[in-house]
Backbone and ligand atoms as CSV (ligand in chain L), in Angstrom:
chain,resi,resn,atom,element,x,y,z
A,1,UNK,N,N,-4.872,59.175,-19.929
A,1,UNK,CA,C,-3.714,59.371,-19.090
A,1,UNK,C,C,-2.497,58.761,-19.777
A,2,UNK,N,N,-1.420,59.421,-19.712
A,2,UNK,CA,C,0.206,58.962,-20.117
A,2,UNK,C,C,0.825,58.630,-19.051
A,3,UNK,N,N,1.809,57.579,-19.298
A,3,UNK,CA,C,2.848,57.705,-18.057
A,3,UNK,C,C,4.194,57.437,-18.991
A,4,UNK,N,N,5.242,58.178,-18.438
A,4,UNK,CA,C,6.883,58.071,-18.854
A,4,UNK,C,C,7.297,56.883,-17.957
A,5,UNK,N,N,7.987,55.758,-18.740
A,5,UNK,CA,C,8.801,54.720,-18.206
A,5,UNK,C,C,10.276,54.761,-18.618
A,6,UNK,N,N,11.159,55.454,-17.874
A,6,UNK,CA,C,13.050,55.472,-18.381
A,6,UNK,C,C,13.752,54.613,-17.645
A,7,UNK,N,N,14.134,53.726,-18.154
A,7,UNK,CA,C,14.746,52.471,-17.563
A,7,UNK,C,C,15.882,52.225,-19.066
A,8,UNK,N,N,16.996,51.784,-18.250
A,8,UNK,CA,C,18.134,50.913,-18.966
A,8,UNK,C,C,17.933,49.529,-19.248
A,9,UNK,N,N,16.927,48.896,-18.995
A,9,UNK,CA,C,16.389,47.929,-19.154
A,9,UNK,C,C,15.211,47.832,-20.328
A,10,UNK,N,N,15.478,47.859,-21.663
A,10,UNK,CA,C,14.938,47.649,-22.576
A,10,UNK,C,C,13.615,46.306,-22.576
A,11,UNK,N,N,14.001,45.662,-21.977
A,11,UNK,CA,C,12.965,44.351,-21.911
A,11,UNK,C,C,11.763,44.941,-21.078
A,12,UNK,N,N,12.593,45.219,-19.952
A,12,UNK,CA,C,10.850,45.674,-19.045
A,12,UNK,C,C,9.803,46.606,-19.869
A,13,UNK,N,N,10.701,47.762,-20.469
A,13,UNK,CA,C,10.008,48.446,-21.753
A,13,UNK,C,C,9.348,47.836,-22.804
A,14,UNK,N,N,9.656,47.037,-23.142
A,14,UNK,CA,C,8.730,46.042,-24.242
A,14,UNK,C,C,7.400,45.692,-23.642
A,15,UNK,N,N,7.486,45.469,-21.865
A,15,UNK,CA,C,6.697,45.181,-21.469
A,15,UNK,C,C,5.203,45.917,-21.303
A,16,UNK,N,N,5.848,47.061,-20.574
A,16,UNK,CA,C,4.884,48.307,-20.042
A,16,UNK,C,C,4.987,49.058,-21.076
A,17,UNK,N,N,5.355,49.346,-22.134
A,17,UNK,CA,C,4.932,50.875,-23.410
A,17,UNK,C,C,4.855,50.020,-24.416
A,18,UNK,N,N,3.513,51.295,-24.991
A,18,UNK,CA,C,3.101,50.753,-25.750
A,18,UNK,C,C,4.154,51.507,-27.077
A,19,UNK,N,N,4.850,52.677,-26.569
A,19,UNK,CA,C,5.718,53.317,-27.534
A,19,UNK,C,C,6.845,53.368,-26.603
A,20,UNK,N,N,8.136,53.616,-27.690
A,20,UNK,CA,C,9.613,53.707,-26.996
A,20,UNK,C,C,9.980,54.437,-27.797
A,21,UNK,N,N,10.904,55.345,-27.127
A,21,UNK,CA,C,11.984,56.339,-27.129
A,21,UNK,C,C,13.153,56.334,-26.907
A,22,UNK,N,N,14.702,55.929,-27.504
A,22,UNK,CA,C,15.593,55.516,-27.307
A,22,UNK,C,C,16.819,56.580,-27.176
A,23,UNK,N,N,17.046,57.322,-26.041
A,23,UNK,CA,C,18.238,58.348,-25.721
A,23,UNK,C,C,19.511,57.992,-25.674
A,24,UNK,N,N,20.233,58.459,-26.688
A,24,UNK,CA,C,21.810,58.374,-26.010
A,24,UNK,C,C,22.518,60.031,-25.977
A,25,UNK,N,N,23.332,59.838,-24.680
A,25,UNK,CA,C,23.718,60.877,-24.614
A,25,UNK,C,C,23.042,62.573,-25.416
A,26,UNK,N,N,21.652,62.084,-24.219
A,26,UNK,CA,C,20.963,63.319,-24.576
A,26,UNK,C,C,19.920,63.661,-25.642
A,27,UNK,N,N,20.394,62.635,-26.804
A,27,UNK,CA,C,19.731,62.709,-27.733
A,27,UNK,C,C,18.754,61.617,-28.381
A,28,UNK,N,N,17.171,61.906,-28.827
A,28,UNK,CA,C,16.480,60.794,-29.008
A,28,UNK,C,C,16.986,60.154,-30.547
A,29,UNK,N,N,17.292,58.798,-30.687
A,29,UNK,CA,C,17.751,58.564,-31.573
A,29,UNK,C,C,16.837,57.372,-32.640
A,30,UNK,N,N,15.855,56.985,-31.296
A,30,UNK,CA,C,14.757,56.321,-32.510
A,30,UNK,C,C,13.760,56.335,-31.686
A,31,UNK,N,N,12.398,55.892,-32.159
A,31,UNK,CA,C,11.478,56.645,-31.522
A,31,UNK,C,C,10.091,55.960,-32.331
A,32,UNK,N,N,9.224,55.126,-31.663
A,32,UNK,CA,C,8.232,54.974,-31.922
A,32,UNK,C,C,7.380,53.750,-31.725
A,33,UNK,N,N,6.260,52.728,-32.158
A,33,UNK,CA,C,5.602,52.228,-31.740
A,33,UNK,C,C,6.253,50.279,-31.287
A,34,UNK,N,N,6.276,50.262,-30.007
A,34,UNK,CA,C,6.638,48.794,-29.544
A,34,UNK,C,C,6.761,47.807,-30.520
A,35,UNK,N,N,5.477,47.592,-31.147
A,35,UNK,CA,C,5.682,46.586,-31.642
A,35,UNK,C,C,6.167,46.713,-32.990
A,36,UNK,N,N,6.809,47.977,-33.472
A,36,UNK,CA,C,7.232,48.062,-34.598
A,36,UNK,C,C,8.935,47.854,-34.234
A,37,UNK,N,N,9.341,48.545,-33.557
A,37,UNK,CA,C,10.773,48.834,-32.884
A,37,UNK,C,C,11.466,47.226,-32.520
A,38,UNK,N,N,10.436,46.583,-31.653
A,38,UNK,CA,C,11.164,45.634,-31.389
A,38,UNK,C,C,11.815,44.662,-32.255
A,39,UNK,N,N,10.826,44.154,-33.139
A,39,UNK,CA,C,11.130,43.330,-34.114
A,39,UNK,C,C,12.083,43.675,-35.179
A,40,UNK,N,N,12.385,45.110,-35.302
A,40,UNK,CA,C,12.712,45.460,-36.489
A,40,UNK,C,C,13.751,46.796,-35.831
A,41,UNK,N,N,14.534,46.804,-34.969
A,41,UNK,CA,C,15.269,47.992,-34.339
A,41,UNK,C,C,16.187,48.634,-35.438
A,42,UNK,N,N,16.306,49.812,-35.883
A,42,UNK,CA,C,17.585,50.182,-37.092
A,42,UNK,C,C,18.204,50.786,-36.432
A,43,UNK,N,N,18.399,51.618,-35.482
A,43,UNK,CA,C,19.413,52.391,-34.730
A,43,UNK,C,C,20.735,51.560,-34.347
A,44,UNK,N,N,21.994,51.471,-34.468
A,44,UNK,CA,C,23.056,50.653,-33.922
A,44,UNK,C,C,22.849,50.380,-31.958
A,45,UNK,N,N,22.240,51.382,-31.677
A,45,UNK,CA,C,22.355,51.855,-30.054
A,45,UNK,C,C,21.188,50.934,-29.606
A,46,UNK,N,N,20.472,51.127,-30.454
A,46,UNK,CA,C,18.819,49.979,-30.102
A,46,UNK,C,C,18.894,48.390,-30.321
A,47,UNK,N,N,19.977,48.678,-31.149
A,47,UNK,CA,C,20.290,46.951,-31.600
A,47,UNK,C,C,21.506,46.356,-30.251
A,48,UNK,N,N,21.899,47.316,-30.187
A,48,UNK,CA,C,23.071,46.873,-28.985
A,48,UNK,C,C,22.260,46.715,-27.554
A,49,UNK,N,N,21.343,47.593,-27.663
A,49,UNK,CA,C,20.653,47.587,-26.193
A,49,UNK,C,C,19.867,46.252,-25.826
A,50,UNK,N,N,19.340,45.880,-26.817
A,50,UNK,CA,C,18.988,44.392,-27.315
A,50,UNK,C,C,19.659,43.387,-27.432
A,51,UNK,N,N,21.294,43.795,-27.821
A,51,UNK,CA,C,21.926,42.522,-27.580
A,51,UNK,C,C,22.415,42.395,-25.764
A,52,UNK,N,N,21.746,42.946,-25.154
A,52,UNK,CA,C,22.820,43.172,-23.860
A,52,UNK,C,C,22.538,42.453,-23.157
A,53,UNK,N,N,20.510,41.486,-23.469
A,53,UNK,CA,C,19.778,40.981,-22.184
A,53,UNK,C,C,19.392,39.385,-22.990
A,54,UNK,N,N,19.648,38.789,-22.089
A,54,UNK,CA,C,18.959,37.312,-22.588
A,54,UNK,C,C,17.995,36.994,-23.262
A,55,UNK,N,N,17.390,36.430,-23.900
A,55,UNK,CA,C,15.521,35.947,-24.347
A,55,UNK,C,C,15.986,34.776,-23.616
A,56,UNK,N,N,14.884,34.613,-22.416
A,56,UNK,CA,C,13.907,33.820,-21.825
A,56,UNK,C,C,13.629,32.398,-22.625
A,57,UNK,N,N,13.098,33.214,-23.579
A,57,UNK,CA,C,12.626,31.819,-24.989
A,57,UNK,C,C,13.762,31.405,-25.983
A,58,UNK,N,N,14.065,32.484,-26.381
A,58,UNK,CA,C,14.775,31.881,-27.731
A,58,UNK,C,C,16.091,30.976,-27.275
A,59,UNK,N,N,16.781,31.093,-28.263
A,59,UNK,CA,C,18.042,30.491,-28.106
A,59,UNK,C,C,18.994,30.985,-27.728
A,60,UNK,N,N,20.183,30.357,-26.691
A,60,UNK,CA,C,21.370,30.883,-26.033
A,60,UNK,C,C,22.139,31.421,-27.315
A,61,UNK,N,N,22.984,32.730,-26.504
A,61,UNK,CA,C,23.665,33.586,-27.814
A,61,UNK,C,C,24.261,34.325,-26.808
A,62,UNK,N,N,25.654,34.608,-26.888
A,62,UNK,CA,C,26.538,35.559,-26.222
A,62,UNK,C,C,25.884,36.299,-25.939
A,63,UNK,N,N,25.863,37.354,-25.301
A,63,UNK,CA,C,25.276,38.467,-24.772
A,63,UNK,C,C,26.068,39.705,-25.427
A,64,UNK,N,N,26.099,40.704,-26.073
A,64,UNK,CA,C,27.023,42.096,-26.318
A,64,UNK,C,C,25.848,43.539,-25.920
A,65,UNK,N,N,26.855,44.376,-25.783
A,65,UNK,CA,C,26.052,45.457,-25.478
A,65,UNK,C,C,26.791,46.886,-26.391
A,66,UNK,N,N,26.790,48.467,-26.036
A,66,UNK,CA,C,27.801,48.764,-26.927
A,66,UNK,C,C,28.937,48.558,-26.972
A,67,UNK,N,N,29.402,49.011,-27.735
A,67,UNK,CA,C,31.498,48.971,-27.273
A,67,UNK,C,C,31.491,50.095,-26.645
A,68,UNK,N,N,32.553,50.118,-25.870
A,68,UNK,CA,C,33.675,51.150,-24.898
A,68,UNK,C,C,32.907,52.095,-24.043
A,69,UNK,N,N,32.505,53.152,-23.659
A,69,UNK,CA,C,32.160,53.780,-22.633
A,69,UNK,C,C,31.777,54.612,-22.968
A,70,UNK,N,N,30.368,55.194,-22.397
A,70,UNK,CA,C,29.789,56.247,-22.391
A,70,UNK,C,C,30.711,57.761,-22.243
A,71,UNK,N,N,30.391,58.799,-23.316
A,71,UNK,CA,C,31.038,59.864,-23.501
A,71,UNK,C,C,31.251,60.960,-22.232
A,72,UNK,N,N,32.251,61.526,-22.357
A,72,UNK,CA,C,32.067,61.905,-20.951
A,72,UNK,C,C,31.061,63.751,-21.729
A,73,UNK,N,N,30.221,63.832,-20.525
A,73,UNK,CA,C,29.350,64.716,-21.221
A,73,UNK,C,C,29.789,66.717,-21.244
A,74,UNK,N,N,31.143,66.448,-20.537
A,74,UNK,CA,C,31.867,68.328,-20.858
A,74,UNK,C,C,32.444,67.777,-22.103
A,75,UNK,N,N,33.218,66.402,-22.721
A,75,UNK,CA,C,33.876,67.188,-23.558
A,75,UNK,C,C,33.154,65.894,-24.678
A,76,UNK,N,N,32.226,66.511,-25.402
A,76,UNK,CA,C,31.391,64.991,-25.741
A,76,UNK,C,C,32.348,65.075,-27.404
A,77,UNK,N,N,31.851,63.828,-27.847
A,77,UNK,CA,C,32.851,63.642,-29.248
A,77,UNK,C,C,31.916,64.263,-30.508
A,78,UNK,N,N,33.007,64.507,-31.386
A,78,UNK,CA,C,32.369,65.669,-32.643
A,78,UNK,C,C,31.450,64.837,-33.342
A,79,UNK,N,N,30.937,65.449,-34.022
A,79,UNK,CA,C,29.550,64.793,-34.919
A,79,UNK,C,C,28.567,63.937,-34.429
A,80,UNK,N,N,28.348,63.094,-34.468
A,80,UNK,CA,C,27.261,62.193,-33.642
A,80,UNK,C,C,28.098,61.674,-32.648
A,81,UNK,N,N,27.616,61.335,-30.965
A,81,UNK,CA,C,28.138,61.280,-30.143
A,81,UNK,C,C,28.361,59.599,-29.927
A,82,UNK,N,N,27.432,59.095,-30.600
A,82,UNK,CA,C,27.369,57.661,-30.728
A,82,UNK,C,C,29.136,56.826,-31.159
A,83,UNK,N,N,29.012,57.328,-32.492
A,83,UNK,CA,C,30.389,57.288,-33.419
A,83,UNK,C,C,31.267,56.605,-32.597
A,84,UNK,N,N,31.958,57.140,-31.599
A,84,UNK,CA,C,33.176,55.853,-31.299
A,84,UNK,C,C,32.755,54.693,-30.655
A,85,UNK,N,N,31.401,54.467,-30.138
A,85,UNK,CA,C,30.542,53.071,-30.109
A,85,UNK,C,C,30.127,52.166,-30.990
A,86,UNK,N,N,30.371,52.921,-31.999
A,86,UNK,CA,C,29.189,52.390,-33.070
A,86,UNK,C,C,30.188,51.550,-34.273
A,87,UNK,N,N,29.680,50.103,-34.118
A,87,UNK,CA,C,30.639,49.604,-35.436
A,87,UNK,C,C,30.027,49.562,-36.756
A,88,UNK,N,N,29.286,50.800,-37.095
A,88,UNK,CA,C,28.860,50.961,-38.407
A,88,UNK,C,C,29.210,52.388,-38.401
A,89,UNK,N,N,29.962,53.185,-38.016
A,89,UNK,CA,C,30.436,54.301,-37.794
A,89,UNK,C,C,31.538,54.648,-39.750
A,90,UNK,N,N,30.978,55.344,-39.844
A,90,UNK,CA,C,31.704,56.345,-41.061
A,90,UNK,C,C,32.454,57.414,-40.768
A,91,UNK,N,N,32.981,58.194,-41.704
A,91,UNK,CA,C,33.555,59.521,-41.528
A,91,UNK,C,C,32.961,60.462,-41.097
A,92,UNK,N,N,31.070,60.155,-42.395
A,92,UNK,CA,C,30.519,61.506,-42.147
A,92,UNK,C,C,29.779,61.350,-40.597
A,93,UNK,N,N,29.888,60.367,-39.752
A,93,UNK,CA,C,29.261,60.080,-38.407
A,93,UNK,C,C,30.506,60.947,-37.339
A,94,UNK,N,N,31.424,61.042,-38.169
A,94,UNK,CA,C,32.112,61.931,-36.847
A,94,UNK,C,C,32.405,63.461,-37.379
A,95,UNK,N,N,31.236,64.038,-37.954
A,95,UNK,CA,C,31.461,65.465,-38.570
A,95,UNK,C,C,29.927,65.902,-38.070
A,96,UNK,N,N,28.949,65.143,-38.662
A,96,UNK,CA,C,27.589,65.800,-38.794
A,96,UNK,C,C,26.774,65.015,-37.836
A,97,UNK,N,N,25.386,65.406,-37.357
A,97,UNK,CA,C,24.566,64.759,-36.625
A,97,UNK,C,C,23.777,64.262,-37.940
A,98,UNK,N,N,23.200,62.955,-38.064
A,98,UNK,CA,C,22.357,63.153,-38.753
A,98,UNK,C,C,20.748,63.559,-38.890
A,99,UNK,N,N,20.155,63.393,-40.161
A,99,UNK,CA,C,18.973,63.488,-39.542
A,99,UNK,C,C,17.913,62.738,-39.457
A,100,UNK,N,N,16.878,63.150,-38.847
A,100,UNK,CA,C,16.240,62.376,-37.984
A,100,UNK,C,C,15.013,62.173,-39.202
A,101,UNK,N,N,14.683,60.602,-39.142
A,101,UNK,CA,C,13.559,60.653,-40.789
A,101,UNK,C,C,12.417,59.008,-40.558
A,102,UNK,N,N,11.719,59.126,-40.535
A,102,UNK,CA,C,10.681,58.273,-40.882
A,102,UNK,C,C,11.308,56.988,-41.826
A,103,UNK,N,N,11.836,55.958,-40.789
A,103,UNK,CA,C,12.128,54.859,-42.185
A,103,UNK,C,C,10.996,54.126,-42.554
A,104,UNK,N,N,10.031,54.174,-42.108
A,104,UNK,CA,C,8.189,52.975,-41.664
A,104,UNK,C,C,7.107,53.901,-41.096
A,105,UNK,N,N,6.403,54.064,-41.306
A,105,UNK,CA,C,5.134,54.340,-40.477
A,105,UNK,C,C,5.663,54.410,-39.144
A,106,UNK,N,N,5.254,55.173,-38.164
A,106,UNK,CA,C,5.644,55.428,-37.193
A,106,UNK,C,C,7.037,54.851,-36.707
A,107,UNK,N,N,7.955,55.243,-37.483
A,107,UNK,CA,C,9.112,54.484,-37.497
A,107,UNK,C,C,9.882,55.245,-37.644
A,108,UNK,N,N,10.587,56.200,-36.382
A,108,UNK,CA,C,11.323,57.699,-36.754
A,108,UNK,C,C,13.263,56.802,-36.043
A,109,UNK,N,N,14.049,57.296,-37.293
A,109,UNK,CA,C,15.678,57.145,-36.719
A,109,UNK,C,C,16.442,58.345,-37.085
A,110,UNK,N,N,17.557,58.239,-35.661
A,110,UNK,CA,C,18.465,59.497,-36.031
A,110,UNK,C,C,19.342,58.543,-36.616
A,111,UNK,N,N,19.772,58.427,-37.950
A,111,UNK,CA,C,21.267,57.115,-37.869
A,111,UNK,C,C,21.549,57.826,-39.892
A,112,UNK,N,N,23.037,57.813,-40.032
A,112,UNK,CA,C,23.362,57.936,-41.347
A,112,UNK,C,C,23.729,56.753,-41.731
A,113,UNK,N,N,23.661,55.357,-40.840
A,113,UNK,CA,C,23.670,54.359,-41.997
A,113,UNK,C,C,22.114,53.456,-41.004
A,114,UNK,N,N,20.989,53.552,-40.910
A,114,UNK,CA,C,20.114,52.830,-40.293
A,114,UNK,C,C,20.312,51.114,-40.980
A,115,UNK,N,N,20.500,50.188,-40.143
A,115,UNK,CA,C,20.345,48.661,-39.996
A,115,UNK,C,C,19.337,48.257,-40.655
A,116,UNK,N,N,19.253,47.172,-41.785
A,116,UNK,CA,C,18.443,46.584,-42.792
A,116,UNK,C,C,17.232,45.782,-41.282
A,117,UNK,N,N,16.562,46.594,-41.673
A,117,UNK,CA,C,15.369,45.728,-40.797
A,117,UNK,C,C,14.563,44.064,-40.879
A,118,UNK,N,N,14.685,43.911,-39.995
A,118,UNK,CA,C,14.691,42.288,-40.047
A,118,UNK,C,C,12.721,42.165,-38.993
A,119,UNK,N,N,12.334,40.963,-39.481
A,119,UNK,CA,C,10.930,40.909,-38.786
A,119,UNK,C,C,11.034,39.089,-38.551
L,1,SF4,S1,S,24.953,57.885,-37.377
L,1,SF4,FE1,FE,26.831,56.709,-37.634
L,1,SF4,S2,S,27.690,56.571,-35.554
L,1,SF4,FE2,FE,25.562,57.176,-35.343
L,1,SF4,S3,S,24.491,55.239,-35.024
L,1,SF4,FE3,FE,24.392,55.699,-37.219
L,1,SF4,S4,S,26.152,54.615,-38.112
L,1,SF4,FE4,FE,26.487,54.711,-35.898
């Protein structure tokens, strides 16, 4: 048996799946096994979603989440929709979508500059 868990709450997800799927505006942008994702997130959108909620354990640290506001979805922005959120945003991020590629073993990102993975 499967079950789908979609929550804006990234932590409870760590909890209950054993895999995650990360949507923005429509589109899956990273995608794959818990315990690979968490430790090691490359998507800008996955790393922000992560900065948004406390650790319990670790050490106090500002809280951030993305910048500025979700796109409005009639008139969404050119090339990747992420782009005016994203402070690793390029030129070619506001022309093309990129594509979507295996950076790890079950380790799928949509991103034209994916985040140096950290463990
Ligand atoms: S493709 Fe560009 S805008 Fe989209 S998440 Fe990656 S760096 Fe940011």
């Amino acid at each position: 048996m499967a079950m789908m868990y979609i929550s804006h709450d990234i932590a409870v997800i760590a909890e209950v799946a054993q895999r995650i799927g990360v949507v923005y505006a429509g589109n899956l942008v990273e995608f794959g096994d818990t315990l690979t994702i968490f430790p090691r997130p490359a998507h800008p959108n996955t790393i922000a979603l992560m900065s948004a909620f406390p650790s319990l354990e670790g050490e106090q640290r500002r809280l951030r989440g993305p910048l500025g506001e979700p796109p409005d979805p009639l008139r969404p922005p050119s090339g990747y929709r992420f782009h005016p959120r994203c402070a690793f945003a390029t030129q070619v991020c506001t022309a093309q979508m990129p594509p979507y590629e295996e950076i790890e073993p079950d380790h799928f990102v949509a991103c034209w500059h994916p985040q140096p993975r950290r463990s």
